[in-house]
mmCIF file as Biopython writes it, N, C-alpha, C and O atoms, coordinates in Angstrom:
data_model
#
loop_
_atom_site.group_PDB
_atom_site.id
_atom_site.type_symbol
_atom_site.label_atom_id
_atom_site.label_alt_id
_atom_site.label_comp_id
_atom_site.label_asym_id
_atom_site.label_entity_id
_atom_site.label_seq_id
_atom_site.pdbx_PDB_ins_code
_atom_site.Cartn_x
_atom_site.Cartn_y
_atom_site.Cartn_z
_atom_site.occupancy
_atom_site.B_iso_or_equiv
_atom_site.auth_seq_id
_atom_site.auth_asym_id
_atom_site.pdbx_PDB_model_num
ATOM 1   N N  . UNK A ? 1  ? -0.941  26.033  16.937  1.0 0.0 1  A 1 
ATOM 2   C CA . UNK A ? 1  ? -1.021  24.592  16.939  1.0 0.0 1  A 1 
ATOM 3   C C  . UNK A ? 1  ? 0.401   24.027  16.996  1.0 0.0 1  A 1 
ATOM 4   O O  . UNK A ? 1  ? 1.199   24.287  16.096  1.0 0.0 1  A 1 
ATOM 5   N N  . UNK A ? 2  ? 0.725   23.268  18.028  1.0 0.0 2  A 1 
ATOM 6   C CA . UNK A ? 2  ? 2.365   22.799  18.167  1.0 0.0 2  A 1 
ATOM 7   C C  . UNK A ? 2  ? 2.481   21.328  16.703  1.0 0.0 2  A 1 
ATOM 8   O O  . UNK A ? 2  ? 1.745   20.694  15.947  1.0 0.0 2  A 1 
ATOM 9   N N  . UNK A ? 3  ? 3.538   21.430  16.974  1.0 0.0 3  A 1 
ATOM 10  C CA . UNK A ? 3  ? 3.880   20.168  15.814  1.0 0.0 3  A 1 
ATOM 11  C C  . UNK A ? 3  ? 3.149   18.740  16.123  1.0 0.0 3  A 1 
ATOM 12  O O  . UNK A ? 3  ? 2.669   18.108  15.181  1.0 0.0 3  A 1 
ATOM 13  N N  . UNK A ? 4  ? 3.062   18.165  17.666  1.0 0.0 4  A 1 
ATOM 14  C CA . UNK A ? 4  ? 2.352   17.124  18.689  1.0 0.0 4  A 1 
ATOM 15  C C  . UNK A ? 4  ? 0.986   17.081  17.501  1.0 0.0 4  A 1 
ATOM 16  O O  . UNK A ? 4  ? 0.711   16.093  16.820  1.0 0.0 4  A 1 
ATOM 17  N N  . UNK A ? 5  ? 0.317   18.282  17.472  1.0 0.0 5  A 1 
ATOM 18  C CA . UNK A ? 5  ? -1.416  18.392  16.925  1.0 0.0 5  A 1 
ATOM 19  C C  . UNK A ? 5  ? -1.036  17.597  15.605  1.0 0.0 5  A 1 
ATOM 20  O O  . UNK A ? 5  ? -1.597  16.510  15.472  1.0 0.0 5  A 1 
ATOM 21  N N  . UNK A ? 6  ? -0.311  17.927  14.788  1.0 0.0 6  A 1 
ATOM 22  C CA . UNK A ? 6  ? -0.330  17.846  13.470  1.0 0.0 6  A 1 
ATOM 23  C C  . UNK A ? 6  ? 0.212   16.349  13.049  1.0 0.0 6  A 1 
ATOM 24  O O  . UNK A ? 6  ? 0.070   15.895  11.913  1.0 0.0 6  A 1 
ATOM 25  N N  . UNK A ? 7  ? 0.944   15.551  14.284  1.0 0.0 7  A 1 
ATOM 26  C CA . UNK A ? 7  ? 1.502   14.527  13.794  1.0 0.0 7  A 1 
ATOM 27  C C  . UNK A ? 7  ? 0.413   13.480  13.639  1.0 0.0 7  A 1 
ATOM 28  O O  . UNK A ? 7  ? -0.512  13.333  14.438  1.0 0.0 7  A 1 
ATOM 29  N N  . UNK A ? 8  ? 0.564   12.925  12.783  1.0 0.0 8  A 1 
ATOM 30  C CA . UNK A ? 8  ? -0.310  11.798  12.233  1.0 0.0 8  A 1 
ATOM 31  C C  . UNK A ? 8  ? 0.311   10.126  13.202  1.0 0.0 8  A 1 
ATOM 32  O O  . UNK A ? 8  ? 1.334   9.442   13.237  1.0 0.0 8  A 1 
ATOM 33  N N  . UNK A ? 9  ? -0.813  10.130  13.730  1.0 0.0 9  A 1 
ATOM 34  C CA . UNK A ? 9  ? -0.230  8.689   14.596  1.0 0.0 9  A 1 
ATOM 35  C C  . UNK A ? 9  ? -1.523  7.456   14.295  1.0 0.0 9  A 1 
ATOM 36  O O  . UNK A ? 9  ? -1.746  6.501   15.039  1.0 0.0 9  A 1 
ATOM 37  N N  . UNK A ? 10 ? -2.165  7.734   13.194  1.0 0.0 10 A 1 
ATOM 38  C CA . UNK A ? 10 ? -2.939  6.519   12.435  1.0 0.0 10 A 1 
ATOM 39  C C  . UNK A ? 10 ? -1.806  5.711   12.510  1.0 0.0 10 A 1 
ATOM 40  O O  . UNK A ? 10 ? -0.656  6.145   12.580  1.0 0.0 10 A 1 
ATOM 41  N N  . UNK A ? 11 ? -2.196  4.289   12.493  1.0 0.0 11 A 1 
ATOM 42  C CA . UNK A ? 11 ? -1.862  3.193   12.428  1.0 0.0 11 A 1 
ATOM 43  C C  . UNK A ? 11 ? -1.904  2.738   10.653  1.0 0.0 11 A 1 
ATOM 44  O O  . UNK A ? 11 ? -3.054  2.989   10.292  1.0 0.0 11 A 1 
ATOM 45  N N  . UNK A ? 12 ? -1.297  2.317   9.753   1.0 0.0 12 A 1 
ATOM 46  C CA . UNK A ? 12 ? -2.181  1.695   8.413   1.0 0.0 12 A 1 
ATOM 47  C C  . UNK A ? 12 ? -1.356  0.662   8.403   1.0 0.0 12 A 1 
ATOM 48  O O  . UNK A ? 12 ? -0.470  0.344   9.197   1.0 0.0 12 A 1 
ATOM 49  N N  . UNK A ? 13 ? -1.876  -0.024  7.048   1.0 0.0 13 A 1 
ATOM 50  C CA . UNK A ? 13 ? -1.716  -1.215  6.611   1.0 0.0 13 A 1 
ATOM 51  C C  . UNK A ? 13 ? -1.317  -1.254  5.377   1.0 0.0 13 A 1 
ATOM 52  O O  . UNK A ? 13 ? -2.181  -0.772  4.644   1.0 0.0 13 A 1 
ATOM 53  N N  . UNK A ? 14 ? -0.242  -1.670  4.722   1.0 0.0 14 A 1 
ATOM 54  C CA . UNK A ? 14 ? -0.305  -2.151  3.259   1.0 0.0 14 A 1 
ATOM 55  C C  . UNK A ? 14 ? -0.953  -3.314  2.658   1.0 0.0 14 A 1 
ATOM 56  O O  . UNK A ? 14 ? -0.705  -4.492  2.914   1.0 0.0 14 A 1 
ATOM 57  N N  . UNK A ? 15 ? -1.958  -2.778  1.691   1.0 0.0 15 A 1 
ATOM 58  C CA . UNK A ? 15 ? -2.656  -3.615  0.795   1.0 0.0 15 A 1 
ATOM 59  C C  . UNK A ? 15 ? -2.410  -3.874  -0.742  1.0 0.0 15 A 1 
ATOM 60  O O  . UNK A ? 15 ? -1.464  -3.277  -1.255  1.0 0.0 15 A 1 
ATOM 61  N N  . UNK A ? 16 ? -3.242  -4.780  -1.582  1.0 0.0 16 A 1 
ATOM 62  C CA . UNK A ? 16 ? -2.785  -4.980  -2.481  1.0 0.0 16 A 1 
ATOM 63  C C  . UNK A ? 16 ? -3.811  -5.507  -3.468  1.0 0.0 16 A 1 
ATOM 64  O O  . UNK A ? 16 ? -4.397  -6.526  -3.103  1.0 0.0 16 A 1 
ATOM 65  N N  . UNK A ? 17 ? -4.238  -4.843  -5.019  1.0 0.0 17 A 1 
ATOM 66  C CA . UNK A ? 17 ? -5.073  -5.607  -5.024  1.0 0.0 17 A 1 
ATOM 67  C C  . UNK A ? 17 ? -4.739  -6.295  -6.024  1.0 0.0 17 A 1 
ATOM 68  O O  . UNK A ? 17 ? -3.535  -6.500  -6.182  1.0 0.0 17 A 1 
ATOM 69  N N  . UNK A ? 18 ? -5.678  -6.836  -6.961  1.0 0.0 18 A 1 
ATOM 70  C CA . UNK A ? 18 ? -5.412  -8.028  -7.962  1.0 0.0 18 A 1 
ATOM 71  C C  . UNK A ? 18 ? -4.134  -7.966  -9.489  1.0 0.0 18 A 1 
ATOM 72  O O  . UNK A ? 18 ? -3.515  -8.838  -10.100 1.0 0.0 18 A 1 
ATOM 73  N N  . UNK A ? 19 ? -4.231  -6.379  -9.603  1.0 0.0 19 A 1 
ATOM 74  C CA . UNK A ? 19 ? -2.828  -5.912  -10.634 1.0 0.0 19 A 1 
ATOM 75  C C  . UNK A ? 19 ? -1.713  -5.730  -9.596  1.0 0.0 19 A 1 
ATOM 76  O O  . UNK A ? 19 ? -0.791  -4.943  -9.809  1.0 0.0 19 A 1 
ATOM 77  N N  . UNK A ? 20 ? -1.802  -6.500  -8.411  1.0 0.0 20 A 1 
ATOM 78  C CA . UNK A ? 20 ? -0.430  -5.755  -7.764  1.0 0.0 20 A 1 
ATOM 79  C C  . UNK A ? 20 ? -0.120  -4.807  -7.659  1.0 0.0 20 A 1 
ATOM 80  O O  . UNK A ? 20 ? 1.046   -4.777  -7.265  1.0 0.0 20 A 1 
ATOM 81  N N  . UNK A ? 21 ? -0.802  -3.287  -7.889  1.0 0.0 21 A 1 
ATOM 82  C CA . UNK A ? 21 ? -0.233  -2.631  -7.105  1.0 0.0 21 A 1 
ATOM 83  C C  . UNK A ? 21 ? -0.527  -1.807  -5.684  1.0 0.0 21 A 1 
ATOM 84  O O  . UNK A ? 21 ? -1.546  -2.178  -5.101  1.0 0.0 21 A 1 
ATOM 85  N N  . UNK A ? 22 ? -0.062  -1.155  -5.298  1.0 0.0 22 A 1 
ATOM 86  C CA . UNK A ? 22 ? 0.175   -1.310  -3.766  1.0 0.0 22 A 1 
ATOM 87  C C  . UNK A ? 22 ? -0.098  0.072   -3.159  1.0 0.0 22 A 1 
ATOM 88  O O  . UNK A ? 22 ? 0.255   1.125   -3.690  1.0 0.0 22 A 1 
ATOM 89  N N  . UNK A ? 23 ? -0.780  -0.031  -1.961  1.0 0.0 23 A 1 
ATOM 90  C CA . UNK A ? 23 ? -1.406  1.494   -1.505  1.0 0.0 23 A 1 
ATOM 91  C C  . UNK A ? 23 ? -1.393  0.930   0.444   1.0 0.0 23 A 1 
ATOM 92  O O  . UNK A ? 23 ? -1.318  -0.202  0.921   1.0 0.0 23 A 1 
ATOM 93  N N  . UNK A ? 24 ? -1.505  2.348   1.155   1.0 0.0 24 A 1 
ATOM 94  C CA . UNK A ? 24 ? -1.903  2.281   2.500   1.0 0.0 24 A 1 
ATOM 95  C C  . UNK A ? 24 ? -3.240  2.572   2.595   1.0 0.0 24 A 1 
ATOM 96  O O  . UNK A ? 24 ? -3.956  3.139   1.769   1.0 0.0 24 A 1 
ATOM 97  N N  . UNK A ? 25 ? -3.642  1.921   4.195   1.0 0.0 25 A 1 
ATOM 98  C CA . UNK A ? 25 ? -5.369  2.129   4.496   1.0 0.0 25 A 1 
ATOM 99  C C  . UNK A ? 25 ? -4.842  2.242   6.004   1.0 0.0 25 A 1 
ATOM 100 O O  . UNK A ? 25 ? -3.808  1.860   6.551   1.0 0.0 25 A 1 
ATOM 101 N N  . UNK A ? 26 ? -6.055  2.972   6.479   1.0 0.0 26 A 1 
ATOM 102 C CA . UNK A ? 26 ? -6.092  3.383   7.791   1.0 0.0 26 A 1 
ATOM 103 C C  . UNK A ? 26 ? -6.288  1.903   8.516   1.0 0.0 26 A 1 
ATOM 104 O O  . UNK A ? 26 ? -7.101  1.253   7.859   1.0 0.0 26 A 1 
ATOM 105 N N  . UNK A ? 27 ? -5.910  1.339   9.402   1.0 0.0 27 A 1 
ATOM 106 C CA . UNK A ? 27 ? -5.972  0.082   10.059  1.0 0.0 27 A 1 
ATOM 107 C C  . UNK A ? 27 ? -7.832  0.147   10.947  1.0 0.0 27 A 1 
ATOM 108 O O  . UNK A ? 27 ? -8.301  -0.943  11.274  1.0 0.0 27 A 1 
ATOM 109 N N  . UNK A ? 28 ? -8.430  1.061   11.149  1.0 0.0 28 A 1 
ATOM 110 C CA . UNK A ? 28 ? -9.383  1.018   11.315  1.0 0.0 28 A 1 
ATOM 111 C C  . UNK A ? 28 ? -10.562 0.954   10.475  1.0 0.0 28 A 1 
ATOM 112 O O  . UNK A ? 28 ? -11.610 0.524   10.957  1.0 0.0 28 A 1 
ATOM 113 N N  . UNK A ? 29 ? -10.481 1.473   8.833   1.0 0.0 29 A 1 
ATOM 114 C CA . UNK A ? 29 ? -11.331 0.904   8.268   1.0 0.0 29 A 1 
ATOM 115 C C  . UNK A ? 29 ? -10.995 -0.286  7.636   1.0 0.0 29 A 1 
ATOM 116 O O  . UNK A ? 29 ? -9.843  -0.716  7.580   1.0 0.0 29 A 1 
ATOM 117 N N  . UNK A ? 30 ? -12.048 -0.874  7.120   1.0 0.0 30 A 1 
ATOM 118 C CA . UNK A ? 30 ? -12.443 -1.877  6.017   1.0 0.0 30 A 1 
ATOM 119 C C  . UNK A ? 30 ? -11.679 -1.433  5.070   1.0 0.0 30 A 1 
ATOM 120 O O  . UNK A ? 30 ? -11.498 -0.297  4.633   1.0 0.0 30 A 1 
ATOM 121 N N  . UNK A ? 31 ? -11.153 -2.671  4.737   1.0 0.0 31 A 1 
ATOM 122 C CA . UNK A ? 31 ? -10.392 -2.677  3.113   1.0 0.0 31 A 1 
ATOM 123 C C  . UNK A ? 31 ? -11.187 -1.897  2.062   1.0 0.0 31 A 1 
ATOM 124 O O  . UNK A ? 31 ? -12.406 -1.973  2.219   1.0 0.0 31 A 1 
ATOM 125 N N  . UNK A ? 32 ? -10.745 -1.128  0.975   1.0 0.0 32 A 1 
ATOM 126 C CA . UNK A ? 32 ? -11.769 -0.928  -0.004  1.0 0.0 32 A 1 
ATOM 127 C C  . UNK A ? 32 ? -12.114 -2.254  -0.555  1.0 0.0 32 A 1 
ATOM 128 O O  . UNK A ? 32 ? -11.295 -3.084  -0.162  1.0 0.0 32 A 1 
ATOM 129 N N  . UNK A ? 33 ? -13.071 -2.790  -1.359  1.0 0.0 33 A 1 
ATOM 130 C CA . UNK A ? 33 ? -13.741 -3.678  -2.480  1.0 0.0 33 A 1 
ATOM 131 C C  . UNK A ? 33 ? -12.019 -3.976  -3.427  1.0 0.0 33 A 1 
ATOM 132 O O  . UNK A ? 33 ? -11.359 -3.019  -3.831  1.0 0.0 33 A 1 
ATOM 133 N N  . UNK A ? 34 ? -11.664 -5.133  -3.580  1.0 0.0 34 A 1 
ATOM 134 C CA . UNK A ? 34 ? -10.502 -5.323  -4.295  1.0 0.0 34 A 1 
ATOM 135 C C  . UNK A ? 34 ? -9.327  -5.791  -3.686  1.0 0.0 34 A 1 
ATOM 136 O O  . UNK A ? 34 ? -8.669  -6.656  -4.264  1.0 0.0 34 A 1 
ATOM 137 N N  . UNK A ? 35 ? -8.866  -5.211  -2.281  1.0 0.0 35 A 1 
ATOM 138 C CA . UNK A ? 35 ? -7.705  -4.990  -1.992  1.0 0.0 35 A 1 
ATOM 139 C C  . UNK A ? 35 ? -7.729  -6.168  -0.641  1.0 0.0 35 A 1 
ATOM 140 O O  . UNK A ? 35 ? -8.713  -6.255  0.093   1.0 0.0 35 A 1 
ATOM 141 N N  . UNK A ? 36 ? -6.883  -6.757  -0.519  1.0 0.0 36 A 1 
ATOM 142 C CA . UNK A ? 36 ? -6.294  -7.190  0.425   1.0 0.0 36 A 1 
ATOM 143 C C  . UNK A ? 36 ? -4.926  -7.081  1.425   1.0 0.0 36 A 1 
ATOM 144 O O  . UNK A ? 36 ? -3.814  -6.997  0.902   1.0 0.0 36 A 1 
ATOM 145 N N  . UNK A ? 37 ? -5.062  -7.088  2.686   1.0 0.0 37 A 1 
ATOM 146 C CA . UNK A ? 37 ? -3.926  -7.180  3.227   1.0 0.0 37 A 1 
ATOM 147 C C  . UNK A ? 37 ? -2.692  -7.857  3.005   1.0 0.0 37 A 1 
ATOM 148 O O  . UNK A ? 37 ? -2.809  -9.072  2.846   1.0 0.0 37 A 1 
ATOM 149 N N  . UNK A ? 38 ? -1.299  -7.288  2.942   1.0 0.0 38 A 1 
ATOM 150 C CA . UNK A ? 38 ? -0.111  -8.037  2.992   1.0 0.0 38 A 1 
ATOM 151 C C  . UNK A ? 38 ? 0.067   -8.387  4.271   1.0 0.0 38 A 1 
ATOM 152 O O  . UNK A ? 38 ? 0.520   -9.526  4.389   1.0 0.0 38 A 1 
ATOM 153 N N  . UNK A ? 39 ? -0.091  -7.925  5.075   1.0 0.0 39 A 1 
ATOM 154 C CA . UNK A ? 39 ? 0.446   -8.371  6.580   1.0 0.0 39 A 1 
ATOM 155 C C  . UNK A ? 39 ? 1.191   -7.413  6.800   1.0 0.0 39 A 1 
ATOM 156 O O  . UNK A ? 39 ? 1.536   -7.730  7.938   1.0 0.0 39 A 1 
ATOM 157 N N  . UNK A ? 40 ? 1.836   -6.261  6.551   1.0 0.0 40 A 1 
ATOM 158 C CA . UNK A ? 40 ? 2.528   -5.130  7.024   1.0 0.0 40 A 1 
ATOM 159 C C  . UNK A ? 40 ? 1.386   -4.091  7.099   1.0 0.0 40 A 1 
ATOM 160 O O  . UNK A ? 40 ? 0.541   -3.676  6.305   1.0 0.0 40 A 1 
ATOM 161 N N  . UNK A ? 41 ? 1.789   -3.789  8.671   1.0 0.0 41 A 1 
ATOM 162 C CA . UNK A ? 41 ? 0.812   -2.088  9.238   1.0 0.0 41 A 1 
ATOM 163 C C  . UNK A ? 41 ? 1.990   -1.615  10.061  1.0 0.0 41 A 1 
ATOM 164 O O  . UNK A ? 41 ? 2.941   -2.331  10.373  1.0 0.0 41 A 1 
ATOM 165 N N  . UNK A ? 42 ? 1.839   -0.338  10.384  1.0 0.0 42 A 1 
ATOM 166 C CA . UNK A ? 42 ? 2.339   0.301   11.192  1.0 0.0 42 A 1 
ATOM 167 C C  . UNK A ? 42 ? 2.430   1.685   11.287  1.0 0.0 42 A 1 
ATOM 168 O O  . UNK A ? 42 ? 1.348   2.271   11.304  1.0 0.0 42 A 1 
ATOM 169 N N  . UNK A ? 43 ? 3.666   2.516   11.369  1.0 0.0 43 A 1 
ATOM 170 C CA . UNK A ? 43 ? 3.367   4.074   10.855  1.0 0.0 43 A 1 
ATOM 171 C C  . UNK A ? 43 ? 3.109   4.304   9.886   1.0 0.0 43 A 1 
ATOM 172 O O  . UNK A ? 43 ? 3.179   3.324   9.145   1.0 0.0 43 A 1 
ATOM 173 N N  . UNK A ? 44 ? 2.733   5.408   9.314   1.0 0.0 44 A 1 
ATOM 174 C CA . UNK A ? 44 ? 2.540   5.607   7.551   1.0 0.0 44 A 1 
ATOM 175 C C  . UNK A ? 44 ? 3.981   5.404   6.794   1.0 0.0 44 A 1 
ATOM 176 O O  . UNK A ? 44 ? 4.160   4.678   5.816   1.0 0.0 44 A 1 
ATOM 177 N N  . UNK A ? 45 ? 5.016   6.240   7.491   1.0 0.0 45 A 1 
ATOM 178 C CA . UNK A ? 45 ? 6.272   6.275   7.181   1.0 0.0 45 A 1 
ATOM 179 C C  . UNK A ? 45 ? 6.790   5.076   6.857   1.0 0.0 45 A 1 
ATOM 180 O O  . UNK A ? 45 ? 7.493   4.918   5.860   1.0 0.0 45 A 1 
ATOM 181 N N  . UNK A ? 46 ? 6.416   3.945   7.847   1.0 0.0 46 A 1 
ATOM 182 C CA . UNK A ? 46 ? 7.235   2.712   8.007   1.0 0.0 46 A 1 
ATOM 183 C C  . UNK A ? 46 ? 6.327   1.533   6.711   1.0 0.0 46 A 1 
ATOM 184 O O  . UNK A ? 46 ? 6.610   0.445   6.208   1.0 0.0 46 A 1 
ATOM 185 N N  . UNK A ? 47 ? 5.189   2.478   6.597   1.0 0.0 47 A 1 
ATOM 186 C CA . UNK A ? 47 ? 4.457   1.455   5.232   1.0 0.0 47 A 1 
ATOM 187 C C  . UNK A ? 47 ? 4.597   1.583   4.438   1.0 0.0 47 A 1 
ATOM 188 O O  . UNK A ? 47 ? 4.550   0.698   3.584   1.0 0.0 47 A 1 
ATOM 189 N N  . UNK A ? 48 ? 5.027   3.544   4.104   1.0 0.0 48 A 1 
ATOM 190 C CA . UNK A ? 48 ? 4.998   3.855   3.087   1.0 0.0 48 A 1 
ATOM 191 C C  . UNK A ? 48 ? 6.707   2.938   2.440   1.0 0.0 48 A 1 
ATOM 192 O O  . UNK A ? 48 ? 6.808   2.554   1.275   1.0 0.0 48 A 1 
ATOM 193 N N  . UNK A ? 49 ? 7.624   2.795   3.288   1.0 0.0 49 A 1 
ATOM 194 C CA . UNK A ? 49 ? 8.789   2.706   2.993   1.0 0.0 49 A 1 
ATOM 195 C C  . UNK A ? 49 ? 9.277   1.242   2.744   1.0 0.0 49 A 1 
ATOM 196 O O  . UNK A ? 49 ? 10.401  0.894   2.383   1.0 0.0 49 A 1 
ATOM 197 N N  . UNK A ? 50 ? 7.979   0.310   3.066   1.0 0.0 50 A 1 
ATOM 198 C CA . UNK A ? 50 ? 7.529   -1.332  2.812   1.0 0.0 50 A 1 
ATOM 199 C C  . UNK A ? 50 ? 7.128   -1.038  1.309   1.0 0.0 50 A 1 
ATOM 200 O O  . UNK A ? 50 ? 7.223   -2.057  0.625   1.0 0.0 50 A 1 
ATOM 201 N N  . UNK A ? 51 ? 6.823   -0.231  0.804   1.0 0.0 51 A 1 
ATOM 202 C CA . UNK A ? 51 ? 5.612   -0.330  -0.287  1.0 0.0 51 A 1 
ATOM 203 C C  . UNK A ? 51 ? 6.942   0.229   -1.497  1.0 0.0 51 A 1 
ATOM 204 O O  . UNK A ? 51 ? 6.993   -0.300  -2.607  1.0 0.0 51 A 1 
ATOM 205 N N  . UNK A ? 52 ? 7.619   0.975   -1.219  1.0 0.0 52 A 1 
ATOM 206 C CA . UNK A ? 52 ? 8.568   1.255   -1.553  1.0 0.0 52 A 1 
ATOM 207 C C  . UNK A ? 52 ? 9.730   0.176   -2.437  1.0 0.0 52 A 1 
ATOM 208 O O  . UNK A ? 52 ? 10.228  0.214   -3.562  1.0 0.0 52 A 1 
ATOM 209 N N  . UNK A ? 53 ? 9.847   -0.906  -1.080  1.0 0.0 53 A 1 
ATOM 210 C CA . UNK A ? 53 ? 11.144  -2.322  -1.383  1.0 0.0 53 A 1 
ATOM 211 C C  . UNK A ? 53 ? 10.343  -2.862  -1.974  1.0 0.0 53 A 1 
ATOM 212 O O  . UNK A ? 53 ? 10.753  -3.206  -3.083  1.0 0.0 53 A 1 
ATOM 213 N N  . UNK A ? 54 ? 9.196   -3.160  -1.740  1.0 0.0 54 A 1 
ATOM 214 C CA . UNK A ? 54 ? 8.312   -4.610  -2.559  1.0 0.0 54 A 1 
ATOM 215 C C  . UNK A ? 54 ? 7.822   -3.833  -3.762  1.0 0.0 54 A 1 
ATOM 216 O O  . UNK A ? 54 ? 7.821   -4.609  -4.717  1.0 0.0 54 A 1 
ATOM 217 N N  . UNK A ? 55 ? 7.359   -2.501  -4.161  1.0 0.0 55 A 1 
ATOM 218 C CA . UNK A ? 55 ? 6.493   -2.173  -5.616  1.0 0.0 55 A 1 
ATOM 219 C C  . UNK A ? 55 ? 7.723   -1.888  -6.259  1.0 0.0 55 A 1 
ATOM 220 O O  . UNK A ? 55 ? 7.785   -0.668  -6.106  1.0 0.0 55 A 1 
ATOM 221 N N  . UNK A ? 56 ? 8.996   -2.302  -7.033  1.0 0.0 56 A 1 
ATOM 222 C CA . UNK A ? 56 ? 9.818   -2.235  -7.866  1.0 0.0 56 A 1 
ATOM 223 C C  . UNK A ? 56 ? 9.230   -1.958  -8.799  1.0 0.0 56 A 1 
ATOM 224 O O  . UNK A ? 56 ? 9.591   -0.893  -9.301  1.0 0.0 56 A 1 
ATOM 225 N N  . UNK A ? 57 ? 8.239   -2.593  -9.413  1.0 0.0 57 A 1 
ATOM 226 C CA . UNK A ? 57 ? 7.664   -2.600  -11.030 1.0 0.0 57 A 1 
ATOM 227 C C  . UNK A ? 57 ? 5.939   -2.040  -10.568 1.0 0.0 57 A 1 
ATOM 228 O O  . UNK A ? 57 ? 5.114   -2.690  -9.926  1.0 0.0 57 A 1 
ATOM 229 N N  . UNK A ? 58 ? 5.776   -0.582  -11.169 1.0 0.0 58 A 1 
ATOM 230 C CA . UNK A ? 58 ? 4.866   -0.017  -11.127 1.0 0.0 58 A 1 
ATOM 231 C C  . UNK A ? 58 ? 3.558   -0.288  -12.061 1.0 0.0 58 A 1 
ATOM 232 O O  . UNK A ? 58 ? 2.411   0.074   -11.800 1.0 0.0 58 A 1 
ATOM 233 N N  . UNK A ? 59 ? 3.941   -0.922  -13.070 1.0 0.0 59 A 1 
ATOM 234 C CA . UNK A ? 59 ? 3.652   -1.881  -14.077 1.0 0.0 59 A 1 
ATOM 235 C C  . UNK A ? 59 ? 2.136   -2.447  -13.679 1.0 0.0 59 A 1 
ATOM 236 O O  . UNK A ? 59 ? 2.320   -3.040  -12.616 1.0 0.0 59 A 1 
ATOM 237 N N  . UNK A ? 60 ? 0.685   -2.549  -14.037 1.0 0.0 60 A 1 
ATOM 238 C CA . UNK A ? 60 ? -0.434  -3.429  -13.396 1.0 0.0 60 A 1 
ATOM 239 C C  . UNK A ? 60 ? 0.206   -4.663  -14.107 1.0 0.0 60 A 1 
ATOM 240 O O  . UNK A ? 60 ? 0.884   -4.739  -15.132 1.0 0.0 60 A 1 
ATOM 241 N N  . UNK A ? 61 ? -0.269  -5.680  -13.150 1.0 0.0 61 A 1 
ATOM 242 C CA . UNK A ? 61 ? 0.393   -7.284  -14.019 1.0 0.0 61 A 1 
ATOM 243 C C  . UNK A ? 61 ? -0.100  -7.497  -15.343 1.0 0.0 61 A 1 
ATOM 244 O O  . UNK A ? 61 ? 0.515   -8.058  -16.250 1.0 0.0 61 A 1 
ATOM 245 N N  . UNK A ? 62 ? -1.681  -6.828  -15.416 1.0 0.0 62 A 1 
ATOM 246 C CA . UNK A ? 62 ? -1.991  -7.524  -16.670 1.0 0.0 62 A 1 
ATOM 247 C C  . UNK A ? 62 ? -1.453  -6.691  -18.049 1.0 0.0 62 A 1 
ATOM 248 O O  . UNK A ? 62 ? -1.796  -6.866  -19.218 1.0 0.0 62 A 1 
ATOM 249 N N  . UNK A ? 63 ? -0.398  -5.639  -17.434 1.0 0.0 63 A 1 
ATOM 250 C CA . UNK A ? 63 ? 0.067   -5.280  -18.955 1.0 0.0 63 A 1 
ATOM 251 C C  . UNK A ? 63 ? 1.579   -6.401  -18.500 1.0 0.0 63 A 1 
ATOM 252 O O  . UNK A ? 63 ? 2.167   -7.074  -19.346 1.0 0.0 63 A 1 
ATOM 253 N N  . UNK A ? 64 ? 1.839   -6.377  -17.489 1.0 0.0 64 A 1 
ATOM 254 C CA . UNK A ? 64 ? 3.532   -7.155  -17.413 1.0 0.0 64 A 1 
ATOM 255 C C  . UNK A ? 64 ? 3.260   -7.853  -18.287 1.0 0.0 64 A 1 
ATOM 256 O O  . UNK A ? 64 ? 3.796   -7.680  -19.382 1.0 0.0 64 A 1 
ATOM 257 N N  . UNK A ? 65 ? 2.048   -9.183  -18.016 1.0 0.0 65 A 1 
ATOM 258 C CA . UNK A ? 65 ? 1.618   -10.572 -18.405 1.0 0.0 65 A 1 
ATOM 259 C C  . UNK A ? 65 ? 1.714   -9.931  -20.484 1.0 0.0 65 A 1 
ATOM 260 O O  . UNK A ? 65 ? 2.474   -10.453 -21.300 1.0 0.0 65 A 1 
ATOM 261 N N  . UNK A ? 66 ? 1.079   -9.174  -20.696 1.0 0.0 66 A 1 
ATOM 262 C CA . UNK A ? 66 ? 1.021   -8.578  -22.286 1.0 0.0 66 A 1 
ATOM 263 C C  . UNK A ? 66 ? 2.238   -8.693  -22.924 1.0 0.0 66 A 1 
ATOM 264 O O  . UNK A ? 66 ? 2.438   -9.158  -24.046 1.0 0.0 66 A 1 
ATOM 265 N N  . UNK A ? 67 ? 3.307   -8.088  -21.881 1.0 0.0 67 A 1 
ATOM 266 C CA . UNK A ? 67 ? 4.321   -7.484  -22.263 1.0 0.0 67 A 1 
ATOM 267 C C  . UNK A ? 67 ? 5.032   -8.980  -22.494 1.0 0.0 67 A 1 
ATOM 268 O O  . UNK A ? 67 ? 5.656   -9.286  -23.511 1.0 0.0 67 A 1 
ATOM 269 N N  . UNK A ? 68 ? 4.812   -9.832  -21.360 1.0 0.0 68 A 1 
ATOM 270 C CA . UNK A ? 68 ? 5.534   -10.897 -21.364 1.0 0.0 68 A 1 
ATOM 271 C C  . UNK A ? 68 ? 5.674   -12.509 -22.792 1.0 0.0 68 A 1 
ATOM 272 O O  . UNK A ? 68 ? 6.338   -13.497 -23.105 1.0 0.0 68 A 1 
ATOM 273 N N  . UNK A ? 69 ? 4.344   -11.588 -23.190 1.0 0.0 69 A 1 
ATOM 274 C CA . UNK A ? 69 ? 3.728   -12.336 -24.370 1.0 0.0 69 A 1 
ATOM 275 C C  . UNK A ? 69 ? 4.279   -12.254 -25.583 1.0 0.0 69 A 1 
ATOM 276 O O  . UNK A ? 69 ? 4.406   -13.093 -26.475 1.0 0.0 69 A 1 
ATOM 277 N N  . UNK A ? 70 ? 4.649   -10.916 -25.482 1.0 0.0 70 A 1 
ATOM 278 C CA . UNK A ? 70 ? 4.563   -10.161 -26.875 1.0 0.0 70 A 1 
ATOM 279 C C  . UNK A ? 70 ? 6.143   -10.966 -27.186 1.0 0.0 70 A 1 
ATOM 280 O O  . UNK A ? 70 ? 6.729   -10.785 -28.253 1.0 0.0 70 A 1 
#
């Protein structure tokens, strides 16, 4: 099997759901239940590396929001 077979040329999307944090989906299915689009798709590489600059704080909001309380 040459390297060509193995390369992954899915298209995805970064989504996001209500704790903010942040995952890829294949651009051909349906969102899971929860998650919405940011508006960035493209290679996996190039989403994974979007998801990267924007998820700084791995944190779900509703402990940030806790934390922010306390």
């Amino acid at each position: 099997m040459s390297s060509d077979e193995n390369e992954d040329t899915t298209t995805y999307r970064v989504v996001v759901n209500h704790e903010e944090q942040y995952s890829i989906w294949p651009i051909y299915l349906e969102n899971p239940p929860g998650w919405r689009d940011t508006g960035k798709a493209g290679a996996k590489t190039e989403c994974l590396e979007y998801v990267k600059e924007v998820w700084t704080d791995m944190r779900p909001l509703s402990l940030r929001k806790k934390m922010e309380e306390a």
